[in-house]
C-alpha positions as CSV (number, residue, x, y, z in Angstrom):
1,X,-166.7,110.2,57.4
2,X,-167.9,107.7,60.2
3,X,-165.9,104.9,61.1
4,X,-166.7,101.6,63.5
5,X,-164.8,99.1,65.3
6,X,-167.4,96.5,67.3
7,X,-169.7,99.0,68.8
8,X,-167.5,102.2,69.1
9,X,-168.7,104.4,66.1
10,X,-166.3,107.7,65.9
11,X,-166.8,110.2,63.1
12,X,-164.2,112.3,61.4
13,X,-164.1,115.8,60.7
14,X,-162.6,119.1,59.6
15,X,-163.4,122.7,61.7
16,X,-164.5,124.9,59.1
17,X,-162.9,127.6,61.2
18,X,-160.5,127.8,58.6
19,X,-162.8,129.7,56.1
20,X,-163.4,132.9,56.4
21,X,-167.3,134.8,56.6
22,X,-169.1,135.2,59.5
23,X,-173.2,134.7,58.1
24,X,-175.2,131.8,57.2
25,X,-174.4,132.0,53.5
26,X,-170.9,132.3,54.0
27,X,-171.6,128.6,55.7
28,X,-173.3,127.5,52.7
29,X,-171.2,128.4,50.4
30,X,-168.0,126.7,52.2
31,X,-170.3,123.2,52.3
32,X,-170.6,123.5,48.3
33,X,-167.1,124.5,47.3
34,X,-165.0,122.7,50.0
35,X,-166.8,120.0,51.9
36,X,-168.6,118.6,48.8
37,X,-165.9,118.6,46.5
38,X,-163.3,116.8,49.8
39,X,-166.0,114.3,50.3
40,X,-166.2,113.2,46.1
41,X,-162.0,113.1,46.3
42,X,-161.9,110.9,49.4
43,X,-164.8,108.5,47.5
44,X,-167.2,108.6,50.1
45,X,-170.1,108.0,49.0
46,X,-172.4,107.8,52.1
47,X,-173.2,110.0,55.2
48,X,-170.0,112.6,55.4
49,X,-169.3,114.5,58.6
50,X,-169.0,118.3,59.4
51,X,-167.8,119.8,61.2
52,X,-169.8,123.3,61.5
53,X,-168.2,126.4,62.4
54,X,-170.9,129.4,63.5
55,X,-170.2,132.6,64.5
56,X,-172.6,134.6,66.4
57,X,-174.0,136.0,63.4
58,X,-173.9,132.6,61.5
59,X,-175.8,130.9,64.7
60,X,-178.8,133.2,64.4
61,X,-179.0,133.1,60.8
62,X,-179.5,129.3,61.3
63,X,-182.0,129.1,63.7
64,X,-184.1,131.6,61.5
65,X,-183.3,130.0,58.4
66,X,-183.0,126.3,59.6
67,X,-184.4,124.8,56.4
68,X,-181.7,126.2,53.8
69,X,-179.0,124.8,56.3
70,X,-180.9,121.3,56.7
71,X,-181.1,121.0,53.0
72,X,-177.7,121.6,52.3
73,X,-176.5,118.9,54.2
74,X,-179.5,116.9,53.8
75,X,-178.9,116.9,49.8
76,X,-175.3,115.5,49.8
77,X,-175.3,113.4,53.2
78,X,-173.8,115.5,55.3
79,X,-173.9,115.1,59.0
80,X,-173.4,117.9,61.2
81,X,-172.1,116.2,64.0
82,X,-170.4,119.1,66.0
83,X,-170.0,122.9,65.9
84,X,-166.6,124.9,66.9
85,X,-168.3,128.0,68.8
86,X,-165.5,129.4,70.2
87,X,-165.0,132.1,68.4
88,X,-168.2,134.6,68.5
89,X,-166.9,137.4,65.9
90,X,-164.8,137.6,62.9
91,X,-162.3,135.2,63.3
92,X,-160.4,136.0,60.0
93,X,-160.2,139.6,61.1
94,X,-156.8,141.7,60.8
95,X,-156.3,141.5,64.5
96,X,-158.3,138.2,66.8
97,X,-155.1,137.4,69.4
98,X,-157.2,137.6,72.8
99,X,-160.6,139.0,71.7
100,X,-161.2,135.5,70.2
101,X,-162.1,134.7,74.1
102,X,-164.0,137.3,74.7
103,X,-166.9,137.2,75.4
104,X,-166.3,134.6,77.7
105,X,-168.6,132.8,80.8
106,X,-168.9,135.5,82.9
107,X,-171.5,137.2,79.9
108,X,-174.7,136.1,79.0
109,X,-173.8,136.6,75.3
110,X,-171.8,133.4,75.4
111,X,-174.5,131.6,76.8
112,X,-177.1,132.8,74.0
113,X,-175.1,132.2,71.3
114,X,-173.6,128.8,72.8
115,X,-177.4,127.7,72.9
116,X,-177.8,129.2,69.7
117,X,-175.0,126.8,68.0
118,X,-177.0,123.9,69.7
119,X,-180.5,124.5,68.6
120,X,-178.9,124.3,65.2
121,X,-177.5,121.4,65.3
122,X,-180.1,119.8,66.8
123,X,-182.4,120.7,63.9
124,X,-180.6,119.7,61.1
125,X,-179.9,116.1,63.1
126,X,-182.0,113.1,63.6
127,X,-183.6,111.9,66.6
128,X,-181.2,110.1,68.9
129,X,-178.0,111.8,67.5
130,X,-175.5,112.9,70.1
131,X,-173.8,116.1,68.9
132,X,-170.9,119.0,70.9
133,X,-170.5,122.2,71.1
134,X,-166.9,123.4,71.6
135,X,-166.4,126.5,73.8
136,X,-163.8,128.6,74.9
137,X,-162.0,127.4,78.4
138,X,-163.9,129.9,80.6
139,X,-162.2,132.9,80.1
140,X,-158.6,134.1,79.2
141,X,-156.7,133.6,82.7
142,X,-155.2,137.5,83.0
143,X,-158.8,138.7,83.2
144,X,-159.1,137.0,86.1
145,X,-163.2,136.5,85.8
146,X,-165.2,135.4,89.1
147,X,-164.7,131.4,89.1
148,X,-168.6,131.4,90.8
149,X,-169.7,133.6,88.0
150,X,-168.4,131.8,85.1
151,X,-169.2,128.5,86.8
152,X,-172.9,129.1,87.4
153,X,-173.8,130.3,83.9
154,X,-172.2,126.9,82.9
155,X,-174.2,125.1,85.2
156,X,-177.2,127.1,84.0
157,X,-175.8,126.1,80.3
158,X,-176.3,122.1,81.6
159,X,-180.0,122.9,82.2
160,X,-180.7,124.7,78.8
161,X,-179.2,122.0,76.7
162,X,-180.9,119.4,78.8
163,X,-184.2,121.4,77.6
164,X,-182.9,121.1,74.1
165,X,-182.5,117.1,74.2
166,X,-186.0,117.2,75.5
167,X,-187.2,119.1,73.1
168,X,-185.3,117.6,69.7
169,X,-184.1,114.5,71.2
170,X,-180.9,115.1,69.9
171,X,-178.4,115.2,72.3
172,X,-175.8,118.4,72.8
173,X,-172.9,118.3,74.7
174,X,-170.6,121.2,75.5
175,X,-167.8,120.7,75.0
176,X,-165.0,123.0,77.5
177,X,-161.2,123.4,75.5
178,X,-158.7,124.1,77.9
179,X,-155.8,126.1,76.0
180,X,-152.9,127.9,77.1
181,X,-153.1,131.0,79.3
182,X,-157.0,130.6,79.6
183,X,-158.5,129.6,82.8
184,X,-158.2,126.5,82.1
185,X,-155.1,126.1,80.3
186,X,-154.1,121.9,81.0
187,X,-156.1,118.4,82.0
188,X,-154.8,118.4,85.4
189,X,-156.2,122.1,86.0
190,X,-159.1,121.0,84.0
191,X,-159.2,117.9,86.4
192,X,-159.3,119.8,89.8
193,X,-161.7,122.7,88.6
194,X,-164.1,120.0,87.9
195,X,-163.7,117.8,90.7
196,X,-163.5,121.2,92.9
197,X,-165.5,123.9,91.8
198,X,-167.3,122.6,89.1
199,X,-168.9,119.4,90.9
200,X,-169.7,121.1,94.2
201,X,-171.4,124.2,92.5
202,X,-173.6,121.5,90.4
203,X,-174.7,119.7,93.5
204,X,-176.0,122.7,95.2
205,X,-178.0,123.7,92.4
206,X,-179.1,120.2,91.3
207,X,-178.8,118.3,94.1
208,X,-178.8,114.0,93.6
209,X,-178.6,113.3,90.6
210,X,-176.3,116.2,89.8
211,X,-172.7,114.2,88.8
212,X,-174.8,112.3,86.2
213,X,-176.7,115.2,85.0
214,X,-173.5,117.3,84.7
215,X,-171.9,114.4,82.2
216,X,-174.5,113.8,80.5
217,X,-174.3,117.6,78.9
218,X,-170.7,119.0,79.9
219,X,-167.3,117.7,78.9
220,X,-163.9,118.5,77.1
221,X,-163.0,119.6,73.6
222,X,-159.0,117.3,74.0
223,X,-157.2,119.6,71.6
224,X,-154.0,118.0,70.7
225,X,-151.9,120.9,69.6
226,X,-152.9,123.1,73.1
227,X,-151.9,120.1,75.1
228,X,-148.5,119.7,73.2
229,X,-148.0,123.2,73.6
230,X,-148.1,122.7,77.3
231,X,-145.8,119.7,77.4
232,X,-148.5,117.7,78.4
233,X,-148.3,113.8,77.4
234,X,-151.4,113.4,75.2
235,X,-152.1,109.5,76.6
236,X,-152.2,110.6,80.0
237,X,-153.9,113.6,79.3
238,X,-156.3,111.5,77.8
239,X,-156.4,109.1,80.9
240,X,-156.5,112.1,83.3
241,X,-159.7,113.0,81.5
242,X,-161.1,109.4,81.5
243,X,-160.3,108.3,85.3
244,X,-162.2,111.7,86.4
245,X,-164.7,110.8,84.5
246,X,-165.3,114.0,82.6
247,X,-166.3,113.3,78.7
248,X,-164.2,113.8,76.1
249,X,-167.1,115.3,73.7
250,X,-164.3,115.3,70.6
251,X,-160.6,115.2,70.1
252,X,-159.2,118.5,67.9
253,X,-156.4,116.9,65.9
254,X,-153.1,119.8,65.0
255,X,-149.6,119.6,65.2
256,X,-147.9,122.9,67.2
257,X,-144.4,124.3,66.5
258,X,-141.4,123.2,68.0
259,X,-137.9,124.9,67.4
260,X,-135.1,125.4,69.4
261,X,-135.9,128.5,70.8
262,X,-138.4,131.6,69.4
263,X,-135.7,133.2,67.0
264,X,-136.1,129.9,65.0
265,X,-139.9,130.9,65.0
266,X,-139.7,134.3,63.3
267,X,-141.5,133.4,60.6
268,X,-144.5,132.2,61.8
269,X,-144.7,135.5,63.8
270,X,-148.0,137.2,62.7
271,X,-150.7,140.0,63.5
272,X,-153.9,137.9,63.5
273,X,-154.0,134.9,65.9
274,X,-152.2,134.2,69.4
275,X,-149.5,132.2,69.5
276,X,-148.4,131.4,72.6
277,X,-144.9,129.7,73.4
278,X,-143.8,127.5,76.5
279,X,-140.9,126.3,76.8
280,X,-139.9,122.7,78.7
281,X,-138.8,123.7,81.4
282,X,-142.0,126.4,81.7
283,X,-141.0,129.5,81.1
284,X,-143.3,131.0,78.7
285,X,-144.5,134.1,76.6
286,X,-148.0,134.8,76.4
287,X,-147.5,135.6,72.3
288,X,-144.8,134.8,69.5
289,X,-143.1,138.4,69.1
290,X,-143.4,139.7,72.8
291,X,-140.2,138.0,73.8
292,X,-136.9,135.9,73.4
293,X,-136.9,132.3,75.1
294,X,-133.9,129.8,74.4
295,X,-133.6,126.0,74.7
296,X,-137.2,123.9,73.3
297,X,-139.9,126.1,72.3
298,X,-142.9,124.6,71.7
299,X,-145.5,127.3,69.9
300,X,-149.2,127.4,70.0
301,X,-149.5,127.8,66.1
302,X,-152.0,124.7,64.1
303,X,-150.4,123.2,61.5
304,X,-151.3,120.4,59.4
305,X,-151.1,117.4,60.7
306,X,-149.6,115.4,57.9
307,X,-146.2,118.0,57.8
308,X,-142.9,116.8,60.1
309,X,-142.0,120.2,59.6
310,X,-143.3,123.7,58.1
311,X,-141.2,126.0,57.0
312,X,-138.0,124.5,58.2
313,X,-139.6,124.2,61.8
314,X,-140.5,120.8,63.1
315,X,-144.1,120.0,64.3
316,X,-145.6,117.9,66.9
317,X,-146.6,115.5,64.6
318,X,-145.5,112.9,66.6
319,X,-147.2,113.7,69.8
320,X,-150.6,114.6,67.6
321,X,-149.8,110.4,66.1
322,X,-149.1,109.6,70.0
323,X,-152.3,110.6,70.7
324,X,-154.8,110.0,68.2
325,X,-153.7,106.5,68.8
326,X,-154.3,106.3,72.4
327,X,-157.7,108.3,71.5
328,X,-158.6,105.0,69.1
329,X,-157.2,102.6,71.5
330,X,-159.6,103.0,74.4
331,X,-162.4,104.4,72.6
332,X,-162.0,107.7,74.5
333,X,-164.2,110.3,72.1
334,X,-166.6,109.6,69.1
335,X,-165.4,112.7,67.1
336,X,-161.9,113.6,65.7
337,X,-162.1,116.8,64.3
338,X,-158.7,117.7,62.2
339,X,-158.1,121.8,62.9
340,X,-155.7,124.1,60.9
341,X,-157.5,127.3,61.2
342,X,-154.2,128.8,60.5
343,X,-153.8,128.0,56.3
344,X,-154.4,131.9,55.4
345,X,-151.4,133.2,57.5
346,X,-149.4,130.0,57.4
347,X,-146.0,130.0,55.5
348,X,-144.5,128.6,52.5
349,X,-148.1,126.9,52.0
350,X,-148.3,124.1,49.8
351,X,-150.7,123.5,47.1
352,X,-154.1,124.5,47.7
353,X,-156.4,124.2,50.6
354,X,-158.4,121.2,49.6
355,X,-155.0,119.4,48.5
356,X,-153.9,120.2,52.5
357,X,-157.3,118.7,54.2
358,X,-157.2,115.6,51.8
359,X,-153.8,115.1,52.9
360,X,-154.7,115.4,56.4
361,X,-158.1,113.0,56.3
362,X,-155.7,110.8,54.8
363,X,-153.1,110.5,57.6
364,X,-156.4,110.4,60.0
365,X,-157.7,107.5,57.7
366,X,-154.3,105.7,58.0
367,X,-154.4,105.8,61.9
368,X,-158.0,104.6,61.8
369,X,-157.2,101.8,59.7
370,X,-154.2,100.4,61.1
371,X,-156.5,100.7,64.3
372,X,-158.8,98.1,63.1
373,X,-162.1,100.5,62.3
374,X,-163.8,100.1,59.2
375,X,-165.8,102.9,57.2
376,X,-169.7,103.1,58.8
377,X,-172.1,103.9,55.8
């Protein structure tokens, strides 16, 4: 869905990270028997965005078989407006925990398949279009990567997408999501890599020019349930972001846990994803299950964003409301993108998944509304 308020167009989303397959077809087959069908019970009728998910695997297939993908969309309206790349295997596997960051920036196989993502989604886009590619934060902080190694093959990231824009004329930005434990893990750490490491490292290598070039092709995925997580306020997250004057290339919408300490969390203790748990005053385990903390929990676990509470265990539902508003407000991002990757190993589910993401479009639809934007055919 697109919506406009004045001049600010922002579009609205769900990662298709929550489906499982890791090829092409698995892609096309999640358009026709989720997207399609959302889009006809939301009664849209005109252009529909997507938010892709690609895998390594799915990346290449699309790039070879570019037409199949473009005619998919094409055929129904669907816009491909961003594509969640963070995860480069199987990211329904038995076991992902830390392996979905791997590989990170410090191997070339990230920057492939990152360029990859975006030579897609330039192709099946029109001329103009400014698209994002959402990326892991750099690396998983306990590996403890070279900060000049990671850093230059972003930098050399920068100059491969600009070729792309060249080339298609459609725009990719991509798009760094700080998350807990990673290397970059909160907007103020975000804030001073970029200002620090990031910024000087592009000046040497590009030289004037360089701070413009930089944010015109890099910025931040603003994931709402990895700042909550982190006891971050969302609004001045969001401000932290925008006085720095690094991009927010979309806003990931999801609720984390919050309990009154991990016992209360036991059930949403599970063998396929990391769920890491910070307490307020900052004590914090790097997974749910490796550990007892007391006093307010707050647990790195997506949930939808229409629930108060799963399972007996409240959400962050009101910090995720907090700061989609702020997001709205000052016209901060053109993508909200709503993320609950979590629905095959979630608890006490309700209904089925399409009943879920209508709910959740529908509490993102209320938001938009009450903000004063308008559908955008």
């Amino acid at each position: 869905m697109f919506w406009r308020r004045g001049e600010h167009e922002v579009s609205l989303c769900y990662s298709m990270n929550v489906h499982p397959g890791e090829g092409l077809d698995d892609v096309l087959r999640d358009l026709s028997e989720t997207v399609v069908p959302l889009k006809r019970r939301l009664g849209v009728e005109g252009r529909f965005a997507v938010g892709l998910r690609l895998a390594n695997r799915a990346a290449e297939e699309a790039v070879a078989r570019i037409e199949e993908l473009q005619v998919a969309l094409q055929s129904e309206q669907l816009i491909a407006i961003t594509v969640n790349a963070f995860p480069f295997g199987d990211f329904h596997a038995a076991r992902v925990k830390e392996e979905v960051y791997r590989p990170d920036w410090s191997h070339a196989s990230r920057a492939v398949y990152s360029l990859r993502a975006a030579v897609a989604l330039a192709a099946v886009n029109k001329k103009g279009t400014k698209v994002s590619v959402s990326t892991v934060p750099l690396s998983y902080k306990e590996w403890a990567p070279s900060l000049n190694a990671v850093t230059n093959r972003v930098l050399d990231m920068i100059t491969a997408y600009q070729g792309v824009d060249r080339k298609s004329v459609v725009r990719p930005m991509l798009a760094l999501e700080p998350e807990p434990f990673c290397l970059l893990e909160t907007a103020r750490e975000t804030v001073d890599y970029w200002r620090n490491h990031l910024m000087p490292a592009a000046r040497a290598k590009y030289g004037r020019g360089a701070e413009e070039l930089v944010r015109t092709y890099l910025g931040v995925c603003f994931d709402t349930c990895h700042h909550a997580v982190r006891w971050e306020d969302g609004a001045e997250a969001i401000d932290l972001y925008r006085d720095a004057g690094i991009p927010i290339a979309k806003a990931q919408l999801s609720s984390a846990l919050e309990a009154d300490g991990t016992a209360a969390l036991a059930p949403f203790a599970e063998e396929r994803y990391l769920h890491q748990v910070v307490a307020e005053d900052g004590r914090a385990l790097h997974d749910l299950g490796t550990g007892e903390l007391e006093g307010r929990v707050r647990c790195h676990f997506h949930v939808p964003i229409h629930k108060d509470e799963v399972a007996g265990v409240a959400t962050t539902r009101a910090d995720m409301l907090a700061s989609t508003r702020h997001l709205l407000a000052t016209e901060a991002t053109n993508c909200l993108e709503i993320e609950t990757y979590t629905w095959d190993v979630l608890p006490l589910r309700e209904g089925d998944l399409l009943d879920s993401l209508e709910a959740e479009y529908r509490c993102v639809i209320d938001e938009l509304e009450t903000a004063g934007y308008a559908t955008a055919l």
